[in-house]
Structures are given as structure tokens and as C-alpha cells.
C-alpha positions in Angstrom: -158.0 15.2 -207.9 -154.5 14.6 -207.2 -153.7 14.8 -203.2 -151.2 17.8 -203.3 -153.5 19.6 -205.1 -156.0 19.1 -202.7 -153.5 19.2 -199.8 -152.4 22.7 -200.7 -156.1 24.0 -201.7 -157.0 22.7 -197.9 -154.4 24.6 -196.4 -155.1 27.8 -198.2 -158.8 27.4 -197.0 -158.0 26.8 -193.6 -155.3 29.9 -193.5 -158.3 32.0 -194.8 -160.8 30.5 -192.4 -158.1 31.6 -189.4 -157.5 34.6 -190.8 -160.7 36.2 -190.4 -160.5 38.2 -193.3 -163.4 38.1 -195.9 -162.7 35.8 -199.1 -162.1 38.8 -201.4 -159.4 40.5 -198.6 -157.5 36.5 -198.1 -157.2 35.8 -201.9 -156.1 39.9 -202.7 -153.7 39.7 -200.0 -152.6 36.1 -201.2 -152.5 36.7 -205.0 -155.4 34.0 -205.3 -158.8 34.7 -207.1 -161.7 35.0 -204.8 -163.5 33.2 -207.0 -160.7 30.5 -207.0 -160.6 30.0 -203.3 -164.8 30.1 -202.8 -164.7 27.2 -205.3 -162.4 25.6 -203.7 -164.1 26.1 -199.9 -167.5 24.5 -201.7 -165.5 21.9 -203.7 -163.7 20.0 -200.5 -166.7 20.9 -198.5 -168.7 18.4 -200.6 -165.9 15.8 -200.5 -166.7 15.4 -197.0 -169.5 12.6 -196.4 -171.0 13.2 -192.8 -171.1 9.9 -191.6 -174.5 9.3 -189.9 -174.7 8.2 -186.1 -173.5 4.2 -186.0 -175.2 1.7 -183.5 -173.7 -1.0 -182.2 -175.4 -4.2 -180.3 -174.1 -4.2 -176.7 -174.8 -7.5 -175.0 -174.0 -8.3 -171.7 -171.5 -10.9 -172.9 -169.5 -7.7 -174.8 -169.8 -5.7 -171.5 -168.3 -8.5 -169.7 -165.8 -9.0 -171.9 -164.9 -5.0 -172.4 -165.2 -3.6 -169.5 -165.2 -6.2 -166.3 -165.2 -3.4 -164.2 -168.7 -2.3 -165.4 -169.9 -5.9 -166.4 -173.0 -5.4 -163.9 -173.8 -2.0 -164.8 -176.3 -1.0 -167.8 -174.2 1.1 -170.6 -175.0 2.7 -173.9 -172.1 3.7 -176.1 -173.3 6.2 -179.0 -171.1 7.5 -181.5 -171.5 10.6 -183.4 -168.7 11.8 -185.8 -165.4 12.1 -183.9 -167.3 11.8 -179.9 -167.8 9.2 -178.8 -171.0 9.2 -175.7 -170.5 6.3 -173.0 -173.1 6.4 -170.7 -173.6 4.2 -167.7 -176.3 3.2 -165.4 -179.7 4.9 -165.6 -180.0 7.2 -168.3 -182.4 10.3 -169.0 -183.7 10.0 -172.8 -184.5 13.8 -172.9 -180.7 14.4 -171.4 -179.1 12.1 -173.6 -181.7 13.4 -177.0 -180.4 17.3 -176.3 -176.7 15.9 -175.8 -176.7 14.1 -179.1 -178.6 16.9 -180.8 -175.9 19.6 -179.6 -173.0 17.3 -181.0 -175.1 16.8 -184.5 -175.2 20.4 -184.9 -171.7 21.2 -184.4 -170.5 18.5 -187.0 
């Protein structure tokens, strides 16, 4: 798929998205076919590849190195899509399990 093609298809999906019209009222109102832009909402849709929560080692060394100010203090750093979750000192498993759950669900 060429990028301007896919560039333009994107912006027309967002536009409708925004717009809060229906598919059939966006695409009548923007000389599309509804059946056009529905492919194209499902087609870039399954372009994107959720990337999966990513763990990283973090040694006391790394602290040390990172963060000096916090070189004594316990951290975890959890990543999930775009947030990134730095936590420090103690930390409340069932806290941090609904936090990470609430940011799964919204990716």
C-alpha cells in the first residue's frame, strides 16, 4: 500500500470518526462509498499491531546510574503502549494490577 494512499484514507477516517456522523451520513456527505470508507476503517485497523506490555531488568546498578536521585529507593518502570508507569518505593500489587488493566483497555 503506497503511503499517500494510506495517508489520505487515514485522514478521511479520522475526519469521519470526529465528525460524529454515522458511516453512511460521512461518506454521502463526502462523495465516498460507505462501503469504501468501512473497508478502509477495518483495513488500517488491522495494520496496527498492539504491541504487548515490554519488561525491562532494573538492577540497582541501572538505578544508580539513571536516576542518582532515587538510587536508594525501590522502582518499577512498566510500559504499556504509549504510558509509561514509574513507580517508586513500596508498591500495592492490586493498585498497580487495576492501573495497568485500565491503560490495557483503553489501547
Amino acid at each position: 500500500m503506497k503511503a499517500e494512499t494510506r495517508a489520505k484514507w487515514q485522514a478521511r477516517i479520522e475526519a469521519w470518526q470526529a465528525s460524529g456522523k454515522s458511516c453512511r451520513e460521512f461518506a454521502r456527505a463526502s462523495g465516498l462509498s460507505p462501503n469504501s470508507l468501512s473497508w478502509w476503517k477495518w483495513k488500517l485497523g488491522s495494520l496496527e499491531t498492539p504491541a504487548g506490555p515490554e519488561f525491562v531488568e532494573v538492577t540497582e546498578d541501572f538505578m544508580a546510574a539513571a536516576l542518582p536521585e532515587f538510587a536508594d529507593e525501590p522502582s518499577i518502570e512498566v510500559l504499556v503502549g504509549s504510558a509509561l508507569i514509574r513507580v517508586r518505593g513500596a508498591v500495592d500489587p492490586d493498585a498497580l494490577t487495576r492501573v495497568l488493566d485500565v491503560l490495557e483497555a483503553r489501547r
